[in-house]
Backbone of each chain as nested JSON, in Angstrom:
{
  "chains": [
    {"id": "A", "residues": [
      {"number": 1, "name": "UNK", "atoms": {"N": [-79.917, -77.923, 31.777], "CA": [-79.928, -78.404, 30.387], "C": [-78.64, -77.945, 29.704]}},
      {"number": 2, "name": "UNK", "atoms": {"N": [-77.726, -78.939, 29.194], "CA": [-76.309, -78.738, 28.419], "C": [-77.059, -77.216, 27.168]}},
      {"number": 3, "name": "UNK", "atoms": {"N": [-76.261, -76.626, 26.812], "CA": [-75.717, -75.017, 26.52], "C": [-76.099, -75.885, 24.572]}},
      {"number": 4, "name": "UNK", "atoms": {"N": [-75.371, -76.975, 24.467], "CA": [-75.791, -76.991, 22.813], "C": [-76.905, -78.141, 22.998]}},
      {"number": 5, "name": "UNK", "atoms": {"N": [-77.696, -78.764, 23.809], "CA": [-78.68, -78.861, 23.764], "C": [-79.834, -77.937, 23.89]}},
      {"number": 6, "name": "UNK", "atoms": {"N": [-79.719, -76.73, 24.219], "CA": [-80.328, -75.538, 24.435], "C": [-80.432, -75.14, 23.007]}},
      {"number": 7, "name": "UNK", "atoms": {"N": [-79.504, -75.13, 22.395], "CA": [-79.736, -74.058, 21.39], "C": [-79.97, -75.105, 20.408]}},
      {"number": 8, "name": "UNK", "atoms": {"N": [-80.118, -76.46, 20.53], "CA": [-80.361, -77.402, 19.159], "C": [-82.108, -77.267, 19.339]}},
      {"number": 9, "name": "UNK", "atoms": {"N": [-82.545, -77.472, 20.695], "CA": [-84.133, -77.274, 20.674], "C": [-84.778, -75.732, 20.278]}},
      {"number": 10, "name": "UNK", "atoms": {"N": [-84.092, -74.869, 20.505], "CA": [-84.438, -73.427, 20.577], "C": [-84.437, -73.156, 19.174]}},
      {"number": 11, "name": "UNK", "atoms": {"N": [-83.656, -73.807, 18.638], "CA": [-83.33, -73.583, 16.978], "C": [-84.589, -74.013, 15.826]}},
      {"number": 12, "name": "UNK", "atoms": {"N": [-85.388, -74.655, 16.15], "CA": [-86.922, -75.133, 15.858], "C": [-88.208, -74.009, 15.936]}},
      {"number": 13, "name": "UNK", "atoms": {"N": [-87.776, -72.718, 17.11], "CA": [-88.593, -71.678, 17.285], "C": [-88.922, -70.727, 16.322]}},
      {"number": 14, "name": "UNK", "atoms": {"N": [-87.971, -70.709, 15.518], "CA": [-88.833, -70.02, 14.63], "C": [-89.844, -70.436, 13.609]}},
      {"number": 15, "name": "UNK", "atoms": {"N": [-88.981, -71.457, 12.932], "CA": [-90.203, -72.203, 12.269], "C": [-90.805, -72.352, 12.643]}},
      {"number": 16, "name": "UNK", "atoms": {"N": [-91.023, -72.986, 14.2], "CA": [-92.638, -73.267, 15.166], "C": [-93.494, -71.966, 15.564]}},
      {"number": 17, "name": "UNK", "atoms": {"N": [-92.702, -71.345, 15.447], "CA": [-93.241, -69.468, 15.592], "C": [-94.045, -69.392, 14.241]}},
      {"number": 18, "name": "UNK", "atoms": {"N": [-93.517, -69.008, 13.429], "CA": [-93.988, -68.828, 12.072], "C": [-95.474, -69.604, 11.842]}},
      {"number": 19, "name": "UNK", "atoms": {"N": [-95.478, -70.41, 11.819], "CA": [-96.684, -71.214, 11.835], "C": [-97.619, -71.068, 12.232]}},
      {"number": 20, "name": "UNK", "atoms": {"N": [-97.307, -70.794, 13.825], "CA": [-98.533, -70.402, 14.722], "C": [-98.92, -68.951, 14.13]}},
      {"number": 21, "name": "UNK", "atoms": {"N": [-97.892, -67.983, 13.847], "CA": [-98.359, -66.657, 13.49], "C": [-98.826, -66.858, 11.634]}},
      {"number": 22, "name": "UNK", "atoms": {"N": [-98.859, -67.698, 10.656], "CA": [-99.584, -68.543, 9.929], "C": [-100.811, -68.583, 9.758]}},
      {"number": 23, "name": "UNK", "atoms": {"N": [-101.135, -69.301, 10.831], "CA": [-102.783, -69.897, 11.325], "C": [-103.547, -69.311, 12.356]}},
      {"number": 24, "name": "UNK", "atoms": {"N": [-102.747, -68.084, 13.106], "CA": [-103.578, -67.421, 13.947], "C": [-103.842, -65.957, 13.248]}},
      {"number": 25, "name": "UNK", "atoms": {"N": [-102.964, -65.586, 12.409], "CA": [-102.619, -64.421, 11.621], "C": [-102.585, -63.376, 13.068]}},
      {"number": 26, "name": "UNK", "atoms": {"N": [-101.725, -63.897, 13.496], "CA": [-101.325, -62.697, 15.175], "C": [-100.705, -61.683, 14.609]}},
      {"number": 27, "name": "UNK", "atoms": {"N": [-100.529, -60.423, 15.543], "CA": [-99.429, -59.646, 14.92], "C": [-98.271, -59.849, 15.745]}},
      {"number": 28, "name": "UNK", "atoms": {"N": [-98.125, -60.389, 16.776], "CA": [-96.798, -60.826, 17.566], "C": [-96.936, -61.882, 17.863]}},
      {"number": 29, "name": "UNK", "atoms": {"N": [-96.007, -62.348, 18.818], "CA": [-95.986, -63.791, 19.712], "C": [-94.875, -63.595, 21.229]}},
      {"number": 30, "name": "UNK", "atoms": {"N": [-95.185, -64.322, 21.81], "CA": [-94.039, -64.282, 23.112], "C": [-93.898, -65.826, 23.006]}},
      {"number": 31, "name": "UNK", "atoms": {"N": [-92.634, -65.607, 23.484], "CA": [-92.334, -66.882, 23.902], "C": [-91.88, -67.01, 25.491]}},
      {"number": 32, "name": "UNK", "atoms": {"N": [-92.904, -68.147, 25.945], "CA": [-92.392, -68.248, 27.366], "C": [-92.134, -69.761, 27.733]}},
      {"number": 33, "name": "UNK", "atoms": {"N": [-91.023, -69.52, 28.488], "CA": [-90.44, -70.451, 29.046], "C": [-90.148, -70.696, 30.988]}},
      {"number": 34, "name": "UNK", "atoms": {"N": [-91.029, -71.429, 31.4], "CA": [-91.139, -71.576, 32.839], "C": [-90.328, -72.81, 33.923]}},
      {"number": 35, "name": "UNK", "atoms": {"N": [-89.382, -72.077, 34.714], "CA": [-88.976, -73.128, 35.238], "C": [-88.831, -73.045, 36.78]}},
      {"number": 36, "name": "UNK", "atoms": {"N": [-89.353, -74.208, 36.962], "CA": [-90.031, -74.254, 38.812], "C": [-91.341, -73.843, 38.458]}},
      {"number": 37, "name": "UNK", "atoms": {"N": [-92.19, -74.336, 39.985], "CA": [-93.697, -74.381, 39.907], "C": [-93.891, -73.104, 40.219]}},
      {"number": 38, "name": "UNK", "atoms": {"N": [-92.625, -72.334, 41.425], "CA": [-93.214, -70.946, 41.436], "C": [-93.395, -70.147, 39.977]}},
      {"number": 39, "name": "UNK", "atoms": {"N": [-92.884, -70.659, 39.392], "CA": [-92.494, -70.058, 37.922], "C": [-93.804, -70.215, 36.874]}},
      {"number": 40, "name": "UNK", "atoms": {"N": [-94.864, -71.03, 37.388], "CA": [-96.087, -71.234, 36.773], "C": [-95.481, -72.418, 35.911]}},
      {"number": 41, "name": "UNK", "atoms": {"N": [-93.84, -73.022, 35.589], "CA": [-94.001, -74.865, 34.906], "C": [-95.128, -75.732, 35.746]}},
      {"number": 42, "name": "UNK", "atoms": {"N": [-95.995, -76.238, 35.383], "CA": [-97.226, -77.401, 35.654], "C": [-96.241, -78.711, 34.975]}},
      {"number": 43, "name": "UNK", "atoms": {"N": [-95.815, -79.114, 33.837], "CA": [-94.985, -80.1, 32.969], "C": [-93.983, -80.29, 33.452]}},
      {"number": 44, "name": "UNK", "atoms": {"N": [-93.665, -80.874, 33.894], "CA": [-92.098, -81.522, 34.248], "C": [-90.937, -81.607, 33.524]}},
      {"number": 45, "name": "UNK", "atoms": {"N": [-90.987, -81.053, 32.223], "CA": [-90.185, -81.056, 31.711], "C": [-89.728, -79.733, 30.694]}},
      {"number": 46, "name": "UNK", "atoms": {"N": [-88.371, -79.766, 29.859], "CA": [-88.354, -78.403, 29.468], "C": [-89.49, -78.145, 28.046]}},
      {"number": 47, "name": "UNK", "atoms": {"N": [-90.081, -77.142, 28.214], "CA": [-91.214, -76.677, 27.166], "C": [-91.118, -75.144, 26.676]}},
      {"number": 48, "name": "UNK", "atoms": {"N": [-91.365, -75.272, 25.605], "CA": [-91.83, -73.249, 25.047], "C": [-92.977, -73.132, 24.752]}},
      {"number": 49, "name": "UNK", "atoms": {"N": [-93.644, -72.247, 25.275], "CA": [-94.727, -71.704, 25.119], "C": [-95.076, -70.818, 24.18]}},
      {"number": 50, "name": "UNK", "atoms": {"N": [-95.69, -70.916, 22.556], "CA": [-95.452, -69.764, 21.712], "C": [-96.998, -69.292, 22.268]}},
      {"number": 51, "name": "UNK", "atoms": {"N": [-97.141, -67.835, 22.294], "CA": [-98.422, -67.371, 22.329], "C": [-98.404, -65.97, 21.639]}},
      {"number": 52, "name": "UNK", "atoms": {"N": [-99.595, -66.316, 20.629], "CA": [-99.68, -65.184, 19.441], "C": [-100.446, -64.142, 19.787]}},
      {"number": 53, "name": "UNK", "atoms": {"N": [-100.479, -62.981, 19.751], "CA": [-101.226, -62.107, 20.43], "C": [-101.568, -61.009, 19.327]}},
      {"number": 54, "name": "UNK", "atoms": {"N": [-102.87, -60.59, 19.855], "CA": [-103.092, -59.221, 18.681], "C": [-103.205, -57.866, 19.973]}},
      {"number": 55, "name": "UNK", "atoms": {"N": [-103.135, -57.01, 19.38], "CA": [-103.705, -55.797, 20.181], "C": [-104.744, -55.544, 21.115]}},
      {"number": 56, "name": "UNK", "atoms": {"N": [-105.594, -56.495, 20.889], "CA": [-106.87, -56.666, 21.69], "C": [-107.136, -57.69, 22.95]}},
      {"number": 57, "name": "UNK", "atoms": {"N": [-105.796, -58.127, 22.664], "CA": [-105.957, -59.752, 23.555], "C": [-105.906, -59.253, 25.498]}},
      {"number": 58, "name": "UNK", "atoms": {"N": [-105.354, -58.382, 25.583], "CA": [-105.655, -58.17, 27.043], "C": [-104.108, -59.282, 27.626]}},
      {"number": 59, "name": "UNK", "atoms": {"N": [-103.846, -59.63, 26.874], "CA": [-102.673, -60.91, 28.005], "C": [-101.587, -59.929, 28.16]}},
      {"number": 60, "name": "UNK", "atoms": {"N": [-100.892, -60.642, 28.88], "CA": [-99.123, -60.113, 29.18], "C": [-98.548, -60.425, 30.633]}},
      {"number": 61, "name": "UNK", "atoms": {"N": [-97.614, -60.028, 31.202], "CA": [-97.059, -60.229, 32.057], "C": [-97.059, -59.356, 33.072]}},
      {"number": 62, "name": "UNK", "atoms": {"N": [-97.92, -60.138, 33.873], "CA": [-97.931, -58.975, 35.206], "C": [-96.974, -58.457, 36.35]}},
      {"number": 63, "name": "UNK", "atoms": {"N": [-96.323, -57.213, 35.896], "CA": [-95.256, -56.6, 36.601], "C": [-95.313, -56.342, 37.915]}},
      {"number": 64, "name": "UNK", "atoms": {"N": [-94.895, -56.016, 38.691], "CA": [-94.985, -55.628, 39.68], "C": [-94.42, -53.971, 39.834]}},
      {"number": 65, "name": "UNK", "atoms": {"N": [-94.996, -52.697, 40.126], "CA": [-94.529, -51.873, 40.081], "C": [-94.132, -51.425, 41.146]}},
      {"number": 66, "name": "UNK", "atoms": {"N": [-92.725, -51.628, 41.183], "CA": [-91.972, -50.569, 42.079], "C": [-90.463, -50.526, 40.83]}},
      {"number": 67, "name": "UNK", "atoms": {"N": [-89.731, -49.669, 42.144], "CA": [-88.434, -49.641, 41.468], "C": [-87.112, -49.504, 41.827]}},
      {"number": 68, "name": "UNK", "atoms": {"N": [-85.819, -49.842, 41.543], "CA": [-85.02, -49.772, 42.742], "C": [-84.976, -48.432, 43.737]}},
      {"number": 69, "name": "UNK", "atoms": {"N": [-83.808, -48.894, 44.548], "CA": [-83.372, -47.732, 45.19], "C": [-82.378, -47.298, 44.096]}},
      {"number": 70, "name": "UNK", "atoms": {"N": [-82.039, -45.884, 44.546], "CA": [-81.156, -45.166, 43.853], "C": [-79.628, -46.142, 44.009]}},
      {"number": 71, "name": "UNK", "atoms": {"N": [-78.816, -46.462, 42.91], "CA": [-77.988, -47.55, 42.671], "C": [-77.793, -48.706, 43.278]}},
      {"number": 72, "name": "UNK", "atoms": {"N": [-78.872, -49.513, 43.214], "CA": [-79.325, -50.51, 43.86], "C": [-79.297, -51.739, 42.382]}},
      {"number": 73, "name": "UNK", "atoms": {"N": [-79.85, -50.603, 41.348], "CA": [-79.414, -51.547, 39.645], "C": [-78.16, -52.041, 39.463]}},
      {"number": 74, "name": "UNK", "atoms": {"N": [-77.054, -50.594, 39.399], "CA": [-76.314, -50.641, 39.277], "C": [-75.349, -51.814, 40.1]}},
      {"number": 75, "name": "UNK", "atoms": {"N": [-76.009, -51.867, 41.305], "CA": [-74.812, -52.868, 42.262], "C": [-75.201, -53.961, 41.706]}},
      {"number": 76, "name": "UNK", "atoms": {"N": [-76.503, -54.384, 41.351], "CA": [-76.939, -55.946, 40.794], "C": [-76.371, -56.348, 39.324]}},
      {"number": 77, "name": "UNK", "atoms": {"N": [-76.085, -54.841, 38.629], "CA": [-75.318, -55.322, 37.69], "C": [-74.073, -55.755, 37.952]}},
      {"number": 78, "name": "UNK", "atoms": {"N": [-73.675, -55.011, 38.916], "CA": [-71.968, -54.834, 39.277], "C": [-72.028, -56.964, 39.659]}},
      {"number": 79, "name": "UNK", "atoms": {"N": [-72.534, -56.698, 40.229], "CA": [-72.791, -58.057, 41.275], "C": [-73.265, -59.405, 39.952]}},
      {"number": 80, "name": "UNK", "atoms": {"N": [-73.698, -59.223, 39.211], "CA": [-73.912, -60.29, 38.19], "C": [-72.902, -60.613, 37.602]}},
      {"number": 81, "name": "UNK", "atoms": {"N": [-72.132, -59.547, 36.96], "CA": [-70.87, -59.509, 36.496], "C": [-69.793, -60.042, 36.964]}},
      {"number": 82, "name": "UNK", "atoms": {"N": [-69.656, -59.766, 38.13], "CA": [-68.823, -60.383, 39.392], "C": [-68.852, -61.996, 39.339]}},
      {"number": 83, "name": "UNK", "atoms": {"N": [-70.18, -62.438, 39.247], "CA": [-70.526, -64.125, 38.974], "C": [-70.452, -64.973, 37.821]}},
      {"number": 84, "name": "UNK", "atoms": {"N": [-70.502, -63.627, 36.692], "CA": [-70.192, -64.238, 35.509], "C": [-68.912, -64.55, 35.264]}},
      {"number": 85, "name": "UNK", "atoms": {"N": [-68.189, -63.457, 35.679], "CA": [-66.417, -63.755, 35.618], "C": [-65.844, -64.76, 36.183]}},
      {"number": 86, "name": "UNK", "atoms": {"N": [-66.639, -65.337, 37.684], "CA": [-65.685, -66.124, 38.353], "C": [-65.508, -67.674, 38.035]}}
    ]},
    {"id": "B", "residues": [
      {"number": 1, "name": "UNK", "atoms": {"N": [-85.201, -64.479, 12.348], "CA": [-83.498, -64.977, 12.886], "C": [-83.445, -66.128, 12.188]}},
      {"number": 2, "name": "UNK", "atoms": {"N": [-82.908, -66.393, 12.049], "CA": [-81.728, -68.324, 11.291], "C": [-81.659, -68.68, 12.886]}},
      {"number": 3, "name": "UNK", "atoms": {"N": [-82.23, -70.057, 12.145], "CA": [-82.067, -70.751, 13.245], "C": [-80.806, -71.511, 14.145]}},
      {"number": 4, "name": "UNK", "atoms": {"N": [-79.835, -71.254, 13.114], "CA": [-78.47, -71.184, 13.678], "C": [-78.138, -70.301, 14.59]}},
      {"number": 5, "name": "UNK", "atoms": {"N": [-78.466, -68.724, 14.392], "CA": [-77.915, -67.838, 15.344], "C": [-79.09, -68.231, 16.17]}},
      {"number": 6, "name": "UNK", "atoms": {"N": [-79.82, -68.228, 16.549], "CA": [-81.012, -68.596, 17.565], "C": [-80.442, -69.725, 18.777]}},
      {"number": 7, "name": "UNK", "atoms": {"N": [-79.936, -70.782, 17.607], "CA": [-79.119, -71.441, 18.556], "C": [-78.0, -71.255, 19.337]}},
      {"number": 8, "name": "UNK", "atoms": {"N": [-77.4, -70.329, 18.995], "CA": [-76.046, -69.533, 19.667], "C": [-76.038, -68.801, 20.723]}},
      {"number": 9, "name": "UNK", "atoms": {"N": [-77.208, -67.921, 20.254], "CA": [-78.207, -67.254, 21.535], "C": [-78.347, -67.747, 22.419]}},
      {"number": 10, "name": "UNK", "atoms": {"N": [-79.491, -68.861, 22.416], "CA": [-79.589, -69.012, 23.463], "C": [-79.185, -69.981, 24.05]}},
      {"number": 11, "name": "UNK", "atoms": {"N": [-77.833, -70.631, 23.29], "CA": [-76.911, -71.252, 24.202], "C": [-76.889, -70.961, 25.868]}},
      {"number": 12, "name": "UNK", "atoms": {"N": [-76.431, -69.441, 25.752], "CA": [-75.7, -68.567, 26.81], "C": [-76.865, -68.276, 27.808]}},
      {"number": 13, "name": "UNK", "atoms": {"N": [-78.374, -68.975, 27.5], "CA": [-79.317, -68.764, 28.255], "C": [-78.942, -69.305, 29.833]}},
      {"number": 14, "name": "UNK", "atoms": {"N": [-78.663, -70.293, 29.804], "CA": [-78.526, -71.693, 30.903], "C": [-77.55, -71.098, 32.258]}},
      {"number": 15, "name": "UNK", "atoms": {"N": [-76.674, -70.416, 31.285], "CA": [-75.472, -69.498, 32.894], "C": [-75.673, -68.51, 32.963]}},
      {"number": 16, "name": "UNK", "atoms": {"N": [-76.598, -67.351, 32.014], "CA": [-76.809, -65.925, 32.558], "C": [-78.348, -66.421, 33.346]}},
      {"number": 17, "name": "UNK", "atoms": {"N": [-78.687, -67.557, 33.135], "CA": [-80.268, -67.998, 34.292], "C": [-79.326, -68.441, 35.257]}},
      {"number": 18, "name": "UNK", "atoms": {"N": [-78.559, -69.297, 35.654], "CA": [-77.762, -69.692, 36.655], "C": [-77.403, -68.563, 37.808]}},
      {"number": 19, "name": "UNK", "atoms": {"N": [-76.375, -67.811, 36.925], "CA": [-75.809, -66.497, 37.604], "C": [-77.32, -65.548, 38.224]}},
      {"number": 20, "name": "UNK", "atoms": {"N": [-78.611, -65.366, 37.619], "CA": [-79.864, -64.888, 38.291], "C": [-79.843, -65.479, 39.345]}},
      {"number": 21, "name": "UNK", "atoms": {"N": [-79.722, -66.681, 39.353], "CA": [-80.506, -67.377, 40.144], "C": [-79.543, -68.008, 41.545]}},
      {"number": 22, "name": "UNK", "atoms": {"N": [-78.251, -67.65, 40.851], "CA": [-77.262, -67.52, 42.679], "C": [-77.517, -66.04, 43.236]}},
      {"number": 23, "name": "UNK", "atoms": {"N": [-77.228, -64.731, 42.237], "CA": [-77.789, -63.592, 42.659], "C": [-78.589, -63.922, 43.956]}},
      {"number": 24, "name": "UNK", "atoms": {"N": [-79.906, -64.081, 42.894], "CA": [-81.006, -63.742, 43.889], "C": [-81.897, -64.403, 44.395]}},
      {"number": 25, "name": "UNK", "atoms": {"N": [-81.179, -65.651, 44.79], "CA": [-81.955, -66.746, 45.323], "C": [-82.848, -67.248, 45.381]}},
      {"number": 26, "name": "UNK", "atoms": {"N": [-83.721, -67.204, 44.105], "CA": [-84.908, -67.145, 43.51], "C": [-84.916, -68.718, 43.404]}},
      {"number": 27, "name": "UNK", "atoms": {"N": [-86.054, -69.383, 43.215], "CA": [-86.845, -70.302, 43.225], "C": [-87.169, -70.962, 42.085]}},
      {"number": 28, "name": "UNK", "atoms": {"N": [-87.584, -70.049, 40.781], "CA": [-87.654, -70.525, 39.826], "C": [-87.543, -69.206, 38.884]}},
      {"number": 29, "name": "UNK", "atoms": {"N": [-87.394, -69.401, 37.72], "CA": [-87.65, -67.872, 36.944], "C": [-88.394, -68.329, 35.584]}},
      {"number": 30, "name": "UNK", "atoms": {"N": [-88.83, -67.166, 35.026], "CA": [-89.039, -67.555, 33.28], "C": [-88.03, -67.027, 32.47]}},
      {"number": 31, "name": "UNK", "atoms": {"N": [-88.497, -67.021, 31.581], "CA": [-87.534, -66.683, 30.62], "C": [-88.385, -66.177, 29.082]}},
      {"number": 32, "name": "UNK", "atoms": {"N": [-88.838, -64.628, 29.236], "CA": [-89.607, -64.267, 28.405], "C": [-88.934, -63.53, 26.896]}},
      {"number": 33, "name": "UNK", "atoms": {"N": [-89.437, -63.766, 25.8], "CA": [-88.749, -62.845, 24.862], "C": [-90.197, -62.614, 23.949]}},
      {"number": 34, "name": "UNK", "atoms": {"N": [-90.24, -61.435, 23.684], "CA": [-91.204, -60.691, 22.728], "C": [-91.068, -60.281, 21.31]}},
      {"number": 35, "name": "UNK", "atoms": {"N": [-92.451, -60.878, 20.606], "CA": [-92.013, -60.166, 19.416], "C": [-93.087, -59.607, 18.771]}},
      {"number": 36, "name": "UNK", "atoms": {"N": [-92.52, -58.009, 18.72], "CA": [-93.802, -56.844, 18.346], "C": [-94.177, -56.257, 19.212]}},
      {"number": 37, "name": "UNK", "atoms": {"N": [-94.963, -55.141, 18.903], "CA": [-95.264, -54.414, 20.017], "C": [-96.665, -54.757, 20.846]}},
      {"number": 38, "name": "UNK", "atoms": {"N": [-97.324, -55.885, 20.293], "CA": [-98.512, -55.648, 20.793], "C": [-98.302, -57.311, 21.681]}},
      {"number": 39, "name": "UNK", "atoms": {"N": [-97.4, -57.72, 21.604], "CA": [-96.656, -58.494, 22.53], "C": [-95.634, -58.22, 23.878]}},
      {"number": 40, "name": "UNK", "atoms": {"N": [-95.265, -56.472, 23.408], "CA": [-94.635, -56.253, 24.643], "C": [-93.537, -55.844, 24.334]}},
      {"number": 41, "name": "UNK", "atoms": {"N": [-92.993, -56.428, 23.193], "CA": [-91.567, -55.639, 23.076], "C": [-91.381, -53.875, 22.68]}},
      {"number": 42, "name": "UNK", "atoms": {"N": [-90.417, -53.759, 23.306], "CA": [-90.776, -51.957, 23.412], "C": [-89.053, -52.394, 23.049]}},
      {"number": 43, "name": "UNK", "atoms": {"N": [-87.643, -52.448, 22.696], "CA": [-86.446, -52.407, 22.42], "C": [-86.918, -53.442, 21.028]}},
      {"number": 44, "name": "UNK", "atoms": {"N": [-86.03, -52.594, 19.82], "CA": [-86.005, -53.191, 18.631], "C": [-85.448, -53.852, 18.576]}},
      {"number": 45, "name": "UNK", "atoms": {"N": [-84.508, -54.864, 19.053], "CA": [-83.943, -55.623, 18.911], "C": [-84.047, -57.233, 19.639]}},
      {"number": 46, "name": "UNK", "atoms": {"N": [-83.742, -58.649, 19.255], "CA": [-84.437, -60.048, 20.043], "C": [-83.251, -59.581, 21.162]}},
      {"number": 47, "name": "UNK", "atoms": {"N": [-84.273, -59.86, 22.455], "CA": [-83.927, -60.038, 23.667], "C": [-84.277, -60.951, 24.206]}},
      {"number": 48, "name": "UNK", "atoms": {"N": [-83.992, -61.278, 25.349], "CA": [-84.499, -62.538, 26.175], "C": [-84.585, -62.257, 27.517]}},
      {"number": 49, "name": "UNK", "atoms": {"N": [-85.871, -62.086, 28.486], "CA": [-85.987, -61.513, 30.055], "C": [-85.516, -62.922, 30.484]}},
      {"number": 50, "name": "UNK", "atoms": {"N": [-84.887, -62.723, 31.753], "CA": [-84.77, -63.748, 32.775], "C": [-85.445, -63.104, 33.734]}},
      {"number": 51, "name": "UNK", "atoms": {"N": [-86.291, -64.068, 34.392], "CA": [-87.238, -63.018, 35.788], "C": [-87.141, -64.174, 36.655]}},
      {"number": 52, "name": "UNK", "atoms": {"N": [-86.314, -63.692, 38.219], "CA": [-86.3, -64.464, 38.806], "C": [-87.562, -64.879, 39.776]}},
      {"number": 53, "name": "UNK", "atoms": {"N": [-88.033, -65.545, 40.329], "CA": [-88.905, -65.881, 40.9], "C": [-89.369, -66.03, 42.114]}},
      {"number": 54, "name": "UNK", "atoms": {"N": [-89.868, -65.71, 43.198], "CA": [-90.409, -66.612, 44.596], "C": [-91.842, -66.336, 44.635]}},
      {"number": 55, "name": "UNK", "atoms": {"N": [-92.426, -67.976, 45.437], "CA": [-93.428, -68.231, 45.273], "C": [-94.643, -67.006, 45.548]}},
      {"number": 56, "name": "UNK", "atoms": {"N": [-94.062, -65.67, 46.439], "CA": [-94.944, -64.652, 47.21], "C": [-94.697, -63.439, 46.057]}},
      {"number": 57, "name": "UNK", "atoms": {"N": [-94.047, -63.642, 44.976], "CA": [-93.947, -62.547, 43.973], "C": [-95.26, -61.806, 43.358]}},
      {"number": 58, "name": "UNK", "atoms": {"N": [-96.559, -62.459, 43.409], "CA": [-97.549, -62.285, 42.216], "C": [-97.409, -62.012, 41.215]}},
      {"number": 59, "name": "UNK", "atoms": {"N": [-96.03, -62.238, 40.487], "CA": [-96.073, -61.995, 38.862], "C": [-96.882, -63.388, 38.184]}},
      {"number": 60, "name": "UNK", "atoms": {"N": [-96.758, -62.928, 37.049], "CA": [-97.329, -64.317, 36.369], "C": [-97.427, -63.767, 34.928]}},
      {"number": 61, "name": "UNK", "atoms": {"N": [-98.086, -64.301, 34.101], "CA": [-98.614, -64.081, 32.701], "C": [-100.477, -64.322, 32.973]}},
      {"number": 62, "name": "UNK", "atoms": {"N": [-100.837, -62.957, 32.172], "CA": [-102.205, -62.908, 32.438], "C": [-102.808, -63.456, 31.691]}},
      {"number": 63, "name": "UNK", "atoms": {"N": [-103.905, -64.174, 31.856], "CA": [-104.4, -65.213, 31.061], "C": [-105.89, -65.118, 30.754]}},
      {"number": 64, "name": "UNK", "atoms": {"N": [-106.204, -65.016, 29.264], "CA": [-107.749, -65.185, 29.199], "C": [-108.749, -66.154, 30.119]}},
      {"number": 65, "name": "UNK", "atoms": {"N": [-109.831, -66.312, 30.596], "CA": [-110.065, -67.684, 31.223], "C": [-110.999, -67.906, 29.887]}},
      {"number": 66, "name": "UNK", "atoms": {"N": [-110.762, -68.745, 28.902], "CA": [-111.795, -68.992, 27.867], "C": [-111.203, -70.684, 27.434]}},
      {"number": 67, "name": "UNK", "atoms": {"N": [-112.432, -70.883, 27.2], "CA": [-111.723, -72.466, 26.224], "C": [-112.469, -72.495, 24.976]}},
      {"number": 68, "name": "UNK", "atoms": {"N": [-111.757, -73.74, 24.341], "CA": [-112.186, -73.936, 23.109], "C": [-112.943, -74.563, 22.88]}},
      {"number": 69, "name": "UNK", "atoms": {"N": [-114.229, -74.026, 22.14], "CA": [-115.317, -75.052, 21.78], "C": [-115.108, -76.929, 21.331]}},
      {"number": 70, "name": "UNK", "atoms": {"N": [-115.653, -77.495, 21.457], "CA": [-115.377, -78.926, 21.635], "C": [-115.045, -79.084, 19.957]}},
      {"number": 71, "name": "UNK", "atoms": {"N": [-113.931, -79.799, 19.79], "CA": [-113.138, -80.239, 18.535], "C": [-112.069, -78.921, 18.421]}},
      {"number": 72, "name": "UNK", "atoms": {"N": [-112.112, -77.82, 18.486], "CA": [-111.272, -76.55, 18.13], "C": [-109.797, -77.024, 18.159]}},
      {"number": 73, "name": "UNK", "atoms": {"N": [-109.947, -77.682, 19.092], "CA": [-108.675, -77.506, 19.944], "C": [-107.582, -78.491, 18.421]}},
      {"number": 74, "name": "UNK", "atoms": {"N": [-108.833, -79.851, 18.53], "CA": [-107.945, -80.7, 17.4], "C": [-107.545, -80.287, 16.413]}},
      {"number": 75, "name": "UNK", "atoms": {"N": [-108.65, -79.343, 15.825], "CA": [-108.583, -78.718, 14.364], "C": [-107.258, -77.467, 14.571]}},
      {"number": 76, "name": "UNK", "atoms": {"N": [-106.882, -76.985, 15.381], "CA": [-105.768, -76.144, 15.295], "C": [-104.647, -77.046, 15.57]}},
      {"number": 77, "name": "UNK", "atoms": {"N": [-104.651, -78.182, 15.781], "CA": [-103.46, -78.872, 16.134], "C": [-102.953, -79.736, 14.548]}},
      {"number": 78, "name": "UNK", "atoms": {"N": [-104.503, -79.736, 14.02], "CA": [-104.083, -80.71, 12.393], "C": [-103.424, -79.463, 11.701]}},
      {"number": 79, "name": "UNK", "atoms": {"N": [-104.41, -78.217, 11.917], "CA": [-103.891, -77.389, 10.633], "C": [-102.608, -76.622, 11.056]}},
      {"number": 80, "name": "UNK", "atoms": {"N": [-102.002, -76.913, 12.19], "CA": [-101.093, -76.6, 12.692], "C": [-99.516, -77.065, 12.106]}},
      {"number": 81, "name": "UNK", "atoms": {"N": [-99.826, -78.355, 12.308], "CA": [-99.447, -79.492, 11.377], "C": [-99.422, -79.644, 10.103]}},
      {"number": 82, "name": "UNK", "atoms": {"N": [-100.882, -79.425, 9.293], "CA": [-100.022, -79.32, 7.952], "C": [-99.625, -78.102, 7.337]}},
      {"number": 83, "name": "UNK", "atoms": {"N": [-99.382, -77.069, 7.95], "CA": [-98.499, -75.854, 7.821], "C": [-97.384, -76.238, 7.934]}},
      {"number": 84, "name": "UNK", "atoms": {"N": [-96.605, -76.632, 8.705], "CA": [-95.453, -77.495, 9.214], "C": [-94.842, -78.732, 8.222]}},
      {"number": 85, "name": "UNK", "atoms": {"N": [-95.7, -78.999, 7.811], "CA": [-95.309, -80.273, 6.573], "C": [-95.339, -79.631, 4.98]}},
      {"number": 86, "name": "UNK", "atoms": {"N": [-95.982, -78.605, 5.232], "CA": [-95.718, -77.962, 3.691], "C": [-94.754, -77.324, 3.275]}}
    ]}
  ]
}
């Protein structure tokens, strides 16, 4: 998806945020955005997901706990950086 | 946020997901951002996760299994709506 088509749709989120936290009277919201089926997208197309949440709701994102090796971060940063530059 | 800087933001979404996703050869990713704590955000400031993906990961977003009593669904979609028009 073109970079200022990104941010012309994204630019609607808050107002569409606001609303939902409005009419649900949430105390937060996430916004999720899924792409690929491994990714849990079902829709074929690009979508945001606002979901308002209170303290009680039990939802969130299930992590996986482990953690790197000792500078194993660091190289993936090194290494992102590396891709961003080129 | 103004929905201008929102848009600026996440312009830069599309190639720091790109650059994830030559990294680490991932499949699909999301793209989570939180707001509040009872949503998850633990850093005061808007961020945006990129999480890369493969299908054998078991991450996901945890999900109530509940539905909405028959009509609910419409009635949050009108009053959804005229929040939005007011």
């Amino acid at each position: 998806m073109p970079p200022e088509l990104v941010g012309r749709v994204t630019a609607h989120l808050p107002r569409l945020s606001r609303a939902v936290m409005q009419l649900t009277s949430a105390e937060g919201f996430n916004i999720l955005q899924n792409n690929g089926s491994v990714a849990g997208q079902h829709v074929p197309h690009v979508h945001f997901h606002i979901i308002p949440r209170v303290g009680t709701d039990g939802l969130g994102y299930r992590w996986l706990k482990s953690t790197y090796a000792p500078g194993r971060a660091e190289q993936v940063q090194r290494q992102l950086r590396d891709i961003l530059r080129s």
